[in-house]
C-alpha positions in Angstrom: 17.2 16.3 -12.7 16.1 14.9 -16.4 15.9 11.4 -14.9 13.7 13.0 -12.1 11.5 15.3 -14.2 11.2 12.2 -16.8 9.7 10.1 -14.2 7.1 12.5 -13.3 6.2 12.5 -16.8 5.9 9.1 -17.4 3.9 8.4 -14.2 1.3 10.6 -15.3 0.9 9.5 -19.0 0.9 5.8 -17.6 -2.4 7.1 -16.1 -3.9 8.3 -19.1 -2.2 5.1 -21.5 -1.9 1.7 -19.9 -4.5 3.1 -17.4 -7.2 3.0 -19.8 -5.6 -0.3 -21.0 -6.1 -1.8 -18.1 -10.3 0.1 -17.8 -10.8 -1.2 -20.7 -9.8 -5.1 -20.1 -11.5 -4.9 -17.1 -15.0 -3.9 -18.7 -16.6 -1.3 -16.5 -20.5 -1.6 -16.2 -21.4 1.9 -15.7 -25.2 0.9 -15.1 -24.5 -1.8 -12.5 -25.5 -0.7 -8.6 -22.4 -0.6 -6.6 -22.6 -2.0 -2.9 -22.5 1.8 -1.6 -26.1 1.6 -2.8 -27.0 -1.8 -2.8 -25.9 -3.1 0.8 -26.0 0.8 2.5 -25.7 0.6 6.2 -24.9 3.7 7.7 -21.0 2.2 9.1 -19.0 0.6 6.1 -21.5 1.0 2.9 -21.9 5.1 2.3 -22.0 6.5 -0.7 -19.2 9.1 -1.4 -18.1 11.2 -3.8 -15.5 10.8 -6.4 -13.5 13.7 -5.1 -13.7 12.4 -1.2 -13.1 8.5 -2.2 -9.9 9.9 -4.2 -8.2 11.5 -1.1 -9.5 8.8 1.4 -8.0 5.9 -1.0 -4.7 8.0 -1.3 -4.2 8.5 2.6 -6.0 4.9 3.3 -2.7 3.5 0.9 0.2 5.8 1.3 1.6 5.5 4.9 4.9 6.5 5.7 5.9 3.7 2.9 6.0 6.0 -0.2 8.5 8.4 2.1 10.6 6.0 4.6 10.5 3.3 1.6 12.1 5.6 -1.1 14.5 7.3 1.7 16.0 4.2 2.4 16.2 2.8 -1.5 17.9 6.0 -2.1 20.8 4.2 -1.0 21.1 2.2 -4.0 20.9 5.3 -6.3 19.1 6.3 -9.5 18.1 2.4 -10.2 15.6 3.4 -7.4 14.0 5.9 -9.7 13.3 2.8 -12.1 11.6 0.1 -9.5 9.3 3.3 -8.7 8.1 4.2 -12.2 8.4 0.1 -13.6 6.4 -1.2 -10.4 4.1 1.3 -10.2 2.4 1.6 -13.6 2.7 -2.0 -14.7 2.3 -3.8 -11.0 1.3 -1.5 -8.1 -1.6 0.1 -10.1 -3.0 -2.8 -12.3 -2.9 -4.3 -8.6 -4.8 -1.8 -7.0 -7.4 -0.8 -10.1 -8.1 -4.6 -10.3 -8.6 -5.4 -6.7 -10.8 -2.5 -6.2 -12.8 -3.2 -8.8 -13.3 -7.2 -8.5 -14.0 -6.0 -4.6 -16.8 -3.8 -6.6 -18.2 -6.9 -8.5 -18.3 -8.8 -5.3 -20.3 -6.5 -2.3 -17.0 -5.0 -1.2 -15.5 -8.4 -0.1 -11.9 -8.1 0.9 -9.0 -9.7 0.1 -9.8 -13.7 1.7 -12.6 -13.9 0.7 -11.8 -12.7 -3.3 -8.8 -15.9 -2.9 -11.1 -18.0 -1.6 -13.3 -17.6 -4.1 -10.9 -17.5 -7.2 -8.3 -19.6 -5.7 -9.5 -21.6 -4.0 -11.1 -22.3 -0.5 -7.7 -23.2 1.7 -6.6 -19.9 0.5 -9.2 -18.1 2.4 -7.8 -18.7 5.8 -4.3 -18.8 4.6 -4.6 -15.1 3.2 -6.7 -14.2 6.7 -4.2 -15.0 8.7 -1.3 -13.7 6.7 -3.7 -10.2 6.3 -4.8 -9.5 9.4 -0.7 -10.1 11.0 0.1 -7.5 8.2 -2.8 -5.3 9.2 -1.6 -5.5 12.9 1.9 -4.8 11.5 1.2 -1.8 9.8 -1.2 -0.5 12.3 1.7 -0.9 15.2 4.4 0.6 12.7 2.3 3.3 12.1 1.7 4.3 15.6 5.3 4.0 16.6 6.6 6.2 13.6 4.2 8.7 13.8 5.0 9.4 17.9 8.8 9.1 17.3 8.2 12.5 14.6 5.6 14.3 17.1 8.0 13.8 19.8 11.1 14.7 17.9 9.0 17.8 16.7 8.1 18.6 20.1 11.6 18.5 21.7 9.9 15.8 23.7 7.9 18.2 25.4 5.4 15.4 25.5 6.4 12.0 26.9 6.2 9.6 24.1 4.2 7.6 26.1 1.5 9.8 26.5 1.5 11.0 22.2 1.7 6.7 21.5 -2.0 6.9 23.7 -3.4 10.0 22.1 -2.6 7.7 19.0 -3.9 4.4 20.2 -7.2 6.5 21.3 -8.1 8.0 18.1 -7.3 4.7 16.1 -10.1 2.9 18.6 -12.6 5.5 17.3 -11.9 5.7 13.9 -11.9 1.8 13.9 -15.5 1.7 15.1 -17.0 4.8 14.3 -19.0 5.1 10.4 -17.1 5.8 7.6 -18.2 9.2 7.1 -17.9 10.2 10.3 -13.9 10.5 11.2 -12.4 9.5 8.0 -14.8 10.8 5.8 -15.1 14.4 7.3 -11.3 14.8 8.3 -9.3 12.8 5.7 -10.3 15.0 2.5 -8.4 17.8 4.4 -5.1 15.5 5.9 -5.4 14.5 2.0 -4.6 18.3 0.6 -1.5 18.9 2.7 0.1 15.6 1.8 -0.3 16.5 -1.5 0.6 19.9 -0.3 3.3 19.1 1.3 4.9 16.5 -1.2 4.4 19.5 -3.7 6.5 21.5 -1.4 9.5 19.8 -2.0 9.4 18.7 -5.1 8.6 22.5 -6.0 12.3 23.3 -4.3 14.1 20.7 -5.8 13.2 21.7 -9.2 13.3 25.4 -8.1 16.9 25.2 -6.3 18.5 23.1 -8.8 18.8 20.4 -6.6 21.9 18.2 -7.8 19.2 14.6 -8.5 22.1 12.1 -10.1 20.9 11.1 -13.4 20.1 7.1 -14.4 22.7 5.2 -13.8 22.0 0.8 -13.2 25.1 1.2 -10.5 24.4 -0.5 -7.2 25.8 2.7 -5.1 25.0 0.9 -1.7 27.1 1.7 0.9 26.7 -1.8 2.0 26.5 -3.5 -0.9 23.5 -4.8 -0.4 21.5 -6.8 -3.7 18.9 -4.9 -5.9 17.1 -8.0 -6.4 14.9 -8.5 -3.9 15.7 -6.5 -1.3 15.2 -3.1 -3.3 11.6 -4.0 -3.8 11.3 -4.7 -0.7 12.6 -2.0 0.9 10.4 0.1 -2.1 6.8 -1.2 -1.5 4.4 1.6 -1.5 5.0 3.8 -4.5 6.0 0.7 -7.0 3.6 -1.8 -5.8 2.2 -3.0 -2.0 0.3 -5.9 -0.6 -1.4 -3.7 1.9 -3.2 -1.5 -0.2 -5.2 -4.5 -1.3 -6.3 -4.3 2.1 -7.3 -1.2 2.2 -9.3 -1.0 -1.4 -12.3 -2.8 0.0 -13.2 0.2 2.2 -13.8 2.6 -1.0 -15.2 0.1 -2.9 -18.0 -0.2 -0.3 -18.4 4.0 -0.7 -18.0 4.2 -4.5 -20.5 5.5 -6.7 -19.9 4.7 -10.0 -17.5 1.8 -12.0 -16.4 4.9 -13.9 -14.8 6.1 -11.1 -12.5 3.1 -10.4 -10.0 4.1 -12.7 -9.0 7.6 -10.8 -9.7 6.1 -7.6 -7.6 3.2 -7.3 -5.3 3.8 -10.3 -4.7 7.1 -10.3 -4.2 7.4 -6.5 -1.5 4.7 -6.9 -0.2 7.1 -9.5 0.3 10.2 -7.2 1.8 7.5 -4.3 4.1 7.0 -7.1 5.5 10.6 -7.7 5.3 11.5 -3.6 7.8 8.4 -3.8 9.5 9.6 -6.7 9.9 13.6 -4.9 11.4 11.6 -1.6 13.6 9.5 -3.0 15.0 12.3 -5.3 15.2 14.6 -2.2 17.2 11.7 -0.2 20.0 11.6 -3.3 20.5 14.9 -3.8 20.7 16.5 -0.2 23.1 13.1 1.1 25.2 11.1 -1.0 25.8 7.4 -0.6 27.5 6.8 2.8 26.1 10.7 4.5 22.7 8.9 4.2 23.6 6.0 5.7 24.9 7.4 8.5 22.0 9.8 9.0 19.7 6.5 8.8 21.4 4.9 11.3 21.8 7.5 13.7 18.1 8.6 13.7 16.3 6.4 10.9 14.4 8.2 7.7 12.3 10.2 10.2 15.4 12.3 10.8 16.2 12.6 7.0 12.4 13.7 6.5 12.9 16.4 8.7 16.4 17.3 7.6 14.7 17.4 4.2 11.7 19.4 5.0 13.9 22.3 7.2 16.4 22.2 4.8 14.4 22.8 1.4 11.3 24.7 2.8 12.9 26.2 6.3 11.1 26.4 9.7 7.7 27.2 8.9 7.2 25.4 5.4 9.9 22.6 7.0 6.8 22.1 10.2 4.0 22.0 8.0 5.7 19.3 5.8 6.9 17.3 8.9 3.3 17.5 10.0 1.8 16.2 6.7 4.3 13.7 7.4 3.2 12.8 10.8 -0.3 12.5 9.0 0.6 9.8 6.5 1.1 7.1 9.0 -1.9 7.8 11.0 -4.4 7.9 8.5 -2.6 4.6 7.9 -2.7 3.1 10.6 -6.5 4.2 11.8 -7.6 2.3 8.3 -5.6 -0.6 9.1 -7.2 -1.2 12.0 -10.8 -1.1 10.5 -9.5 -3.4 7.7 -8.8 -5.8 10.3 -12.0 -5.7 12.1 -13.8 -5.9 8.8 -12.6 -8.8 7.7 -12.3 -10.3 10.8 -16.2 -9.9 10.8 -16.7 -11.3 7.4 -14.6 -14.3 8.6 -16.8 -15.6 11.5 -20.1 -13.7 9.8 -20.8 -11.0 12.6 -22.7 -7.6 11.6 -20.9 -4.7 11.7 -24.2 -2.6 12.9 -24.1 -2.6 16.5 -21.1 -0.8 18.0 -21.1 -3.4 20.5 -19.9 -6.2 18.2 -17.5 -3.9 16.5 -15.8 -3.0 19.9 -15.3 -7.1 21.0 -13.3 -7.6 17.8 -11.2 -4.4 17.9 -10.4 -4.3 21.3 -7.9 -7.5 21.4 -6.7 -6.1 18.3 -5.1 -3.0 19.7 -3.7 -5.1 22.9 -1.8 -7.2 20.8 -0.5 -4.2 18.6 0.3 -2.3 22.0 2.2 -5.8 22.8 4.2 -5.2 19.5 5.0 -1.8 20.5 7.8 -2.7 22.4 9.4 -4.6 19.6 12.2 -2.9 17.3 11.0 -1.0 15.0 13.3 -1.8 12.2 12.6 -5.4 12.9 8.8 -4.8 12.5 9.1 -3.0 9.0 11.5 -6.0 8.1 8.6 -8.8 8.8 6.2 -5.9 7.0 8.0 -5.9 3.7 8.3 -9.7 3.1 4.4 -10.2 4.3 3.2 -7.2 2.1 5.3 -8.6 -0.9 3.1 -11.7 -0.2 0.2 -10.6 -0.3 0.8 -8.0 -3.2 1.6 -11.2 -5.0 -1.7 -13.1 -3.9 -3.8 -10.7 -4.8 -2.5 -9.8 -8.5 -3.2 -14.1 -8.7 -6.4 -12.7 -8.2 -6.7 -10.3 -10.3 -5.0 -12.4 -13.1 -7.7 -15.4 -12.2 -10.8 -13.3 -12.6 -9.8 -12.4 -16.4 -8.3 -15.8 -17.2 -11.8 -16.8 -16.5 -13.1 -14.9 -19.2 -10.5 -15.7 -21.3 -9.1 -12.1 -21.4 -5.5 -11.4 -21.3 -4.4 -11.8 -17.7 -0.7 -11.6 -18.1 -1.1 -7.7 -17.0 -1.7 -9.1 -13.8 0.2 -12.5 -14.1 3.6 -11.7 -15.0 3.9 -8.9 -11.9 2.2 -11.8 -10.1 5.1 -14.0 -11.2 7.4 -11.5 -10.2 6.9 -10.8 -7.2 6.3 -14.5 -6.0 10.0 -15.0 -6.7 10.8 -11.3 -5.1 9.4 -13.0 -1.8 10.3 -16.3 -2.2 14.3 -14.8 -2.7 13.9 -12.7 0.3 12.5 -15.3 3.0 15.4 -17.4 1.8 18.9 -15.7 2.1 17.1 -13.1 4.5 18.7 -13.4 8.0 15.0 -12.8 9.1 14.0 -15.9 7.1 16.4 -18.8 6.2 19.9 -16.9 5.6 20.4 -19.2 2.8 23.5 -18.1 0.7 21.7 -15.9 -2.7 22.6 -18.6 -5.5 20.4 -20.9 -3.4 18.3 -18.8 -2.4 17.7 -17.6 -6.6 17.4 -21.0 -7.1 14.9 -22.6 -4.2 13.1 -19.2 -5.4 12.9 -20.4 -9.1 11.6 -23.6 -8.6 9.3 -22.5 -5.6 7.7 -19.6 -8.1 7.5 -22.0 -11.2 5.1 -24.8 -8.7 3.4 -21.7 -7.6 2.5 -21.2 -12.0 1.8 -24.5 -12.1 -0.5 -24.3 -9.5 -1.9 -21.5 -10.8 -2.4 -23.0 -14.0 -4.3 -25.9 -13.1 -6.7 -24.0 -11.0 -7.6 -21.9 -14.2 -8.6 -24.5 -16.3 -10.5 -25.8 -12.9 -12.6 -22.7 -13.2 -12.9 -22.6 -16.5 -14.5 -25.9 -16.5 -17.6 -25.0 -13.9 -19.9 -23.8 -16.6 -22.0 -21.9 -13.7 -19.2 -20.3 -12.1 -20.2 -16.9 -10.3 -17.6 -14.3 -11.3 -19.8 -11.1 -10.4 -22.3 -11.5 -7.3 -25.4 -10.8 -8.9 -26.5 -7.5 -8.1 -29.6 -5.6 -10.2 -28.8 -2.8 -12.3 -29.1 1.2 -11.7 -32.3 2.8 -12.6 
């Protein structure tokens, strides 16, 4: 319980310390016009408030990934509680806060187009393609998970055909429709029971005594499985997660204010971090070591998310927390789906104003992610973790190259950078998914592979640094 309550803690003072490090590097312009109000188009450029943006950005990032990620790390024991707290405030946040914020500086651009720019054109396409598979990922993992709880909640009173199309249906509208229209009106209140909910059973554990082992670096997996990489992969959202740079660039188009980056996009990554911290504390002290195994293979962590929620909160408290489950995916998923389109758009240069063009792009989208549908599940969120790794990585090279620019310190964003280069350079090696290399080979084809990737790095700052009119901000006239 000390580890557990001590993690909490430092997850919030992180927000209020290296948080306002990382502000502070960063250099907010508090008088510079944000897109919201200088590209405002009535679909993806709205101004919102701080309040709104908050809970948008924190349903737009957390997925079922900061509750099935920390359910299954649980396995490994308290070392989980570490990656969470570790990855969160010095990778998953300074991730977040600095891709949001560069997104800012450059009229809401998403992820390809911010590598493209900083490193380099080829990257562009590369980090298109590799973003919009992991979109399509994530949007098909988040309509299969999300139906397998509704019908398990339902006693399969509904086929699960039928909930996987009431699904698919509401994702084509809240892919097209304006921002302000679905997810602006509706997420704000899907926002409060998450938060409601994830207060729920932390509230019980603490109240009940729940038996949370204290820190211990033992590898207690049943299977023996290795903490490096496969922990952080199994652990993305609530330490640190690819996709969520993905999903920054829709509240940077609809913020207000630089000030507000810092709450937004930090401190959202913050509160994924405790909801991951409440579940994986919740996994380890109902079922121990091999009992949660056994429960995740019989019925995956959507059956230990309900066992959780009946057990600590009982029927009524136990549906309402299921269902703010059930919403965590969904609000996923919808957002996915419009970061796909989006950048799809800003790939071949189509507006966005007629509904028209929206629909020919998001259409094909949702039959291919249908098509996936009928692949494992388990094999999906496998090819999910190493691709969102990836990215993650990409985008804190970024982050990294935007201060090394300006000759600030950039190893905030470098060395996590670093690290998680050789996290998915490891796994796509000795994964059976990837290479099935044995690990020593793996550790060291990921060494040498992650120090060419610094190199490269390297060289491209001092290319940047060397074109005296390089265009780190798109120029964009100040408020009144």
């Amino acid at each position: 319980m000390i580890t557990f309550l001590l993690s909490i803690a430092l997850l919030i003072i992180a927000y209020f310390t290296y948080g306002k490090v990382i502000e502070k590097l960063f250099g907010i312009k508090e008088q510079r016009q944000t897109p919201a109000y200088s590209m405002e188009d009535g679909v993806d450029y709205i101004p919102m408030g701080t309040n709104r943006n908050s809970l948008i950005q924190l349903l737009n990032i957390a997925g079922v990934g900061p509750i099935f990620g920390p359910i299954m790390g649980a396995l490994y024991g308290p070392v989980a509680f570490i990656w969470i707290v570790v990855g969160c405030v010095f990778a998953g946040a300074v991730h977040d806060y600095l891709t949001g914020m560069i997104s800012i500086r450059n009229r809401g651009a998403h992820l390809p187009e911010l590598a493209g720019k900083f490193l380099g054109k080829a990257m562009k396409h590369v980090v298109n393609a590799i973003a919009v598979l992991l979109l399509l990922l994530v949007g098909t993992v988040f309509v299969t998970a999300p139906a397998g709880l509704l019908y398990d909640l339902m006693n399969g009173w509904v086929a699960l055909g039928v909930v996987t199309g009431v699904i698919f249906l509401y994702y084509i509208f809240a892919t097209m429709l304006p921002v302000d229209k679905i997810i602006g009106k509706v997420y704000p209140i899907l926002g409060a029971l998450l938060v409601l909910s994830a207060i729920g059973i932390g509230g019980m554990l603490i109240v009940t005594g729940a038996p949370i082992p204290e820190l211990t670096f033992e590898n207690m997996h049943p299977a023996g499985d290795a903490i490096f990489p496969i922990l952080m992969i199994t652990i993305a959202c609530g330490a640190i997660s690819g996709f969520h740079a993905t999903q920054s660039p829709i509240i940077s188009r609809t913020m207000k204010n630089e000030r507000n980056g810092r709450k937004v996009f930090y401190g959202m990554m913050i509160v994924e971090g405790i909801i991951a911290m409440i579940w994986a504390a919740a996994a380890m002290s109902l079922f121990h070591g091999t009992d949660l195994s056994a429960l995740i293979a019989s019925g995956g962590a959507g059956l230990v998310v309900s066992e959780v929620a009946f057990t600590l909160l009982g029927a009524i408290g136990g549906t309402l927390a299921v269902l703010g489950v059930i919403v965590l995916p969904i609000t996923s998923g919808d957002t996915a789906f419009r970061s796909a389109r989006m950048i799809i758009a800003d790939y071949i240069n189509v507006s966005q104003l007629k509904i028209a063009s929206r629909l020919w792009i998001a259409l094909p989208m949702f039959v291919i992610s249908f098509i996936l549908t009928t692949i494992d599940f388990t094999l999906l969120w496998r090819y999910f973790g190493v691709t969102n790794a990836a990215i993650s990585a990409i985008a804190l090279f970024v982050g990294a190259m935007y201060l090394a620019i300006q000759y600030k310190f950039h190893w905030v964003a470098t060395i996590p950078a670093t690290f998680m280069t050789m996290v998915s350079l490891t796994f796509i090696l000795s994964a059976p998914i990837g290479f099935g290399l044995p690990m020593t080979t793996s550790y060291i084809g990921a060494t040498i592979g992650t120090v060419v990737v610094l190199a490269l790095f390297a060289y491209k700052i001092k290319l940047n640094r060397e074109v005296s009119d390089f265009q780190l901000d798109e120029t964009i006239k100040d408020a009144a």
